[in-house]
Residue, then its C-alpha position, 0 to 999 in steps of 0.5 A: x210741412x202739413x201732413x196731406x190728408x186724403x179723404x173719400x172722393x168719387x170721380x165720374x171717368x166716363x162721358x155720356x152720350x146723351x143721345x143713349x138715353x138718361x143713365x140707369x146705372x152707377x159703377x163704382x171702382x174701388x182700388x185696394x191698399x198703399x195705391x190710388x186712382x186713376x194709377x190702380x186701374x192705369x196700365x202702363x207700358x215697360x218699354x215706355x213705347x205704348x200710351x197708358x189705357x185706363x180700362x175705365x176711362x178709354x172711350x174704346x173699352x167699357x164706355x164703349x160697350x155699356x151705355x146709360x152707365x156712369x163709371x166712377x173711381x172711388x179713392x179712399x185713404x189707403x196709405x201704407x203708411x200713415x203719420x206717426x201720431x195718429x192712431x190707426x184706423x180700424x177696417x170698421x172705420x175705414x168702411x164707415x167712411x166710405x159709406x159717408x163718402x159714397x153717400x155725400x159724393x153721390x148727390x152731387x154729382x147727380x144730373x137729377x135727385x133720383x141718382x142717389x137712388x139709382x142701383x151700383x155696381x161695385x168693382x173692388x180690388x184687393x183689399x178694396x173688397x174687404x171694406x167694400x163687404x165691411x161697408x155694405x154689411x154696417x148699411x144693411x142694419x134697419x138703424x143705418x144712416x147708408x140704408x140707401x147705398x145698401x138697397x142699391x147695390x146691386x152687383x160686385x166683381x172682386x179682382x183678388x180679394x183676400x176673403x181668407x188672406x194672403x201669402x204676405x203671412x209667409x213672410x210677415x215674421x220679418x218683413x213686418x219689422x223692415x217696414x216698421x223700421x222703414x215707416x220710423x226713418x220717415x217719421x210715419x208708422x204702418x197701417x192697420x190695414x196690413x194686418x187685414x191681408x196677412x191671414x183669415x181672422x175670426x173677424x175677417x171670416x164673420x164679415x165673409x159669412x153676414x156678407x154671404x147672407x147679404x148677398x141672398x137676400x130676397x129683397x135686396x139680392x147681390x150678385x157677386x163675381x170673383x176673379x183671382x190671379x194666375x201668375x206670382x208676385x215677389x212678396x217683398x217687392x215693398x220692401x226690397x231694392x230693385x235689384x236684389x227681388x230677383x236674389x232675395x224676394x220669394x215668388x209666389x200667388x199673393x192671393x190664391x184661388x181658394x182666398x179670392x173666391x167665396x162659395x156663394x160664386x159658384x164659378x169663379x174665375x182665373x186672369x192669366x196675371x200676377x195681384x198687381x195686374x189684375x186691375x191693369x188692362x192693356x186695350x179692348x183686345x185683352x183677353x183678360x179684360x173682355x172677360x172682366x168687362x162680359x161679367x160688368x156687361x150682364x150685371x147691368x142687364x140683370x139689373x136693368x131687368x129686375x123685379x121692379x123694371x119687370x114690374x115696369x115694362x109690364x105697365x108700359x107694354x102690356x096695360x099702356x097699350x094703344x088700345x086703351x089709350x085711344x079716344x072713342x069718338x061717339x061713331x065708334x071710331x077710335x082715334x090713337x093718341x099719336x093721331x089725336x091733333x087736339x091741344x088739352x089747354x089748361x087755365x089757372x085758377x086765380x082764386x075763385x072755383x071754377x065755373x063762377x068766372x065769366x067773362x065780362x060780356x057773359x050774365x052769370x045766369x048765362x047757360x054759359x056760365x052755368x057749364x063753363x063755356x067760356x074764351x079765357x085770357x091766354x095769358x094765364x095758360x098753362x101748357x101741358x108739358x110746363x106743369x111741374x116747372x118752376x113757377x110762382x108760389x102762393x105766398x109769392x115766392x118759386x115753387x115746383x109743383x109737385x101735387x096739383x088738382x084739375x078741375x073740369x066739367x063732365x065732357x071737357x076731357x079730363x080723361x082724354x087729359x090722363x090718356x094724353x099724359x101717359x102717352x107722352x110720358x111714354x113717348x118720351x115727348x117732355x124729357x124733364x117728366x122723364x127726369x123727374x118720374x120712374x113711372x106715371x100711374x094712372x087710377x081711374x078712382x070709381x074702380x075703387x068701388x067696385x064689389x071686388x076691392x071691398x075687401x079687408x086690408x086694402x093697400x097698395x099691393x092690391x091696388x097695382x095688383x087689381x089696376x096692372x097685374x091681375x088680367x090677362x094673368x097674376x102677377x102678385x110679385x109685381x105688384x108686390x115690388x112696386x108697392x115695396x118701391x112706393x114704400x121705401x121712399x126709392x122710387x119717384x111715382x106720378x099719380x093719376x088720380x083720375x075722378x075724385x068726385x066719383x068717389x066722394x063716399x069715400x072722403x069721411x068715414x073710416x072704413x078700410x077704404x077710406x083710409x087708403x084713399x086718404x093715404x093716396x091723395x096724400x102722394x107727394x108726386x099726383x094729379x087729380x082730376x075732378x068736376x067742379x063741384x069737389x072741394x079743394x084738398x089740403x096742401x095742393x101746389x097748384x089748382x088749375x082748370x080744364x076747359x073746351x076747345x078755342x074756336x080755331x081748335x074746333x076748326x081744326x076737330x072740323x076739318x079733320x073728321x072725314x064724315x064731315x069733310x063733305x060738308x065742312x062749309x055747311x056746318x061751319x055756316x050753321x054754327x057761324x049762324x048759330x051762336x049759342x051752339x058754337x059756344x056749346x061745342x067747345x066742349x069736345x064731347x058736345x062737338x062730337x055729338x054735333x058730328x056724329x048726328x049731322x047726317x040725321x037731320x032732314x035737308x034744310x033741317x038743323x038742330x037748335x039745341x043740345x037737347x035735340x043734338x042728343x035726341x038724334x044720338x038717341 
């Protein structure tokens, strides 16, 4: 008959409540030895009389009160027992492969790509434990291939772990040969794994010690919580009869105080149970379990809350605020986003620059021509939300833009556009760029030449440092954890280049900043905007084309501005008479400028062209 072979395998227990949000957090549960999921985390009733609660799972317990958390149960092969060819594997080993483990299921499973990355919360017991401190410190290694699990972990609760051993020692001396004899009448042999629970070894304690120093790192910190039991367990209980425990078995704590616990937790902390109930809990009600589920709960906030969401919630509530991503009109007025009833199109560009496409009744002579103005074909618009989904390639082929280039003459909107995408984007408007981006950054491109940033060794850490964290006050450590984020490749970052014609001096050369601004428009997620005149950069998915307003828009403009309401009819006669400025103010700024300068112009007296509409300004 084939030997089963069991491999590492997560399990998502939990369901999502997609009206939470999308999830942030991972935790992963990891049984200990001779036991698997779900039946180490499963408390049953003696008497049969109660349903089985798996503390997990249950929609009443730690689903109930963690939201946006996936839980999963983690089985790897902790047998006892194992085939009697096979040649005993080491704790190493058993680490190894639940690095592999960990790091192929995890993908999988995703909803989007940046679960990989997102940060876990480790639940390990007993012997569990041990491996689990065994894996993260072989990630932590610069050379790893599991450098990502490492960086992730963020958190772990150990339920009895043995740091220093246990009380099987006690009995080890003639317990171990009734296992041996027991595993050789099953044709089996014992595992490694027993010498691992038996007493502290040097091994055992250097894992403890670089697991330790793990957990103090300062750029990657793991905040750990240590349970142990209270009540005694029968040590033989794996190898004596029933029947004979109560005449035979020695009671007594298997892991006591002094193994669970490491001196980096500084209060660690006792349930009222023996080793093989400290998983086991009967319902929300248990004392035991709120206590283990309090200390889950503020992980993930301490998580939800580190340097890099600070870094985070600092943009979105202290930079993004309402006034900045308001739109001034010509009068003064400022118009919020929420409030801004005007639709930004964008058209693709089918292989020519923009401004030398003209409609068929248009001269290219024409002023229209010459800025732009033109009604292009609905059929090649490209809504705003749609922009990174999956289209058509160059070579024919689907593709999914990641790194697309906006073109649009002066006035048209492209700034307007940047405010506009940032305030969705926060809003929460379009899901999937919330899927796809931890964050959008916005860089108005001309601050780069500002006297200030002319200094040496300009990087990222200034950028976010000058752009987000330096007014009203220094937040260098923020600025630093964004750029450490961009620089380990675990964050998925939306770039807003906004102008990349305001600073042409810096596409040759090779100066300092220079340099830098290579390296930016060089961002795998970004969209650049600039006038027509900038050439085509390398290696962009999309290249599209802001223009003005469709004529039904400029209606609407019209008919939302209460200084013209009282003469929405005169002006919307003037411009029906008036066919060359029509045209012009589907430019929005020219629209404005017509607005703002009605009231300037005598009775019986308009303006015939743009010039005399920015005299009146004047």
């Amino acid at each position: 008959m084939a030997e089963e072979v069991r491999g590492v395998h997560l399990q998502q227990v939990n369901s999502i409540d997609e009206t939470d949000g999308e999830p942030n957090v991972d935790i992963i549960a990891i049984h200990g030895l001779d036991t698997k999921s779900p039946d180490t985390w499963t408390w049953r009733s003696k008497a049969g009389d109660r349903p089985d609660v798996n503390w997990l799972s249950d929609p009443d317990m730690l689903s109930a009160s963690l939201k946006r958390v996936r839980i999963f149960t983690c089985d790897w092969p902790a047998d006892l027992l194992q085939g009697s060819d096979s040649i005993p594997w080491t704790v190493g080993e058993f680490a190894r492969r639940l690095l592999a483990g960990i790091l192929d299921m995890r993908l999988p499973l995703a909803v989007d790509p940046r679960s990989r990355d997102r940060p876990i919360i480790f639940v390990a017991s007993c012997l569990g434990g041990i491996i689990l401190m065994k894996a993260l410190v072989m990630a932590d290694r610069p050379e790893s291939d599991y450098r990502a699990i490492r960086k992730a972990a963020r958190g772990v609760v150990f339920l009895a772990t043995p740091f220093r051993g246990t009380s099987f020692q006690d009995i080890a001396a003639w317990v171990e040969p009734m296992l041996k004899t027991w595993a050789s009448l099953r044709n089996r042999s014992v595992s490694q794994l027993l010498h691992s629970v038996k007493e502290s070894t040097y091994d055992l304690e250097q894992v403890v010690r670089t697991f330790t120093r793990l957990c103090q790192d300062t750029d990657y910190p793991l905040k750990i919580h240590t349970f142990y039991e209270r009540r005694e367990t029968i040590l033989q209980s794996k190898v004596l009869p029933v029947v004979l425990r109560p005449w035979l078995g020695q009671s007594k704590l298997l892991v006591d105080c002094s193994s669970a616990t490491l001196d980096i937790d500084s209060d660690p902390l006792p349930l009222e149970r023996c080793h093989v109930m400290m998983n086991k809990f009967c319902g929300p009600e248990d004392a035991d379990y709120k206590v283990v589920a309090g200390k889950l709960e503020t992980l993930v906030q301490i998580v939800r809350n580190g340097p890099l969401q600070q870094a985070d919630a600092w943009i979105r509530e202290k930079h993004y605020t309402a006034d900045r991503l308001q739109i001034q009109r010509l009068s003064g007025q400022r118009l919020p986003m929420d409030q801004c009833y005007i639709n930004l199109v964008i058209m693709e560009q089918h292989g020519s620059l923009p401004g030398n496409s003209t409609s068929s009744q248009a001269s290219p002579f024409s002023i229209f021509a010459r800025q732009n103005v033109r009604s292009p074909d609905r059929k090649s618009q490209v809504e705003l939300a749609t922009l990174f989904d999956k289209r058509s390639g160059h070579g024919g082929g689907p593709m999914h833009p990641r790194r697309i280039f906006i073109r649009g003459r002066a006035g048209v909107g492209k700034t307007t556009l940047c405010k506009k995408i940032v305030h969705e984007y926060q809003r929460g408007t379009w899901p999937e760029w919330n899927k796809l981006f931890d964050r959008i950054l916005w860089v108005p491109l001309r601050n780069l030449k500002l006297e200030e940033r002319k200094r040496p060794g300009y990087n990222y850490e200034c950028l976010f440092s000058d752009e987000y964290f330096s007014l009203p006050e220094n937040k260098p450590k923020l600025a630093r954890e964004l750029a450490k984020a961009l620089a380990t490749g675990n964050s998925n970052t939306l770039f807003l280049l906004d102008g990349l014609d305001e600073v042409s001096q810096f596409l040759v050369g090779e100066s300092t900043m220079v340099r830098f601004l290579q390296d930016l428009l060089k961002q795998p997620n970004v969209i650049i905007t600039s006038r027509p005149s900038a050439k085509s950069l390398p290696c962009m998915d999309l290249e599209l084309e802001t223009i003005g307003f469709y004529d039904e828009q400029v209606e609407d403009y019209l008919n939302a501005d209460p200084a013209i309401e009282p003469k929405l009819n005169e002006v919307k006669s003037f411009l029906q008479q008036h066919w060359l400025l029509k045209g012009l103010v589907r430019i929005p700024v020219q629209l404005d400028a017509l607005c703002y300068t009605w009231d300037n112009f005598d009775t019986g007296t308009t303006p015939e062209t743009m010039t005399a509409i920015y005299q009146a300004i004047e």
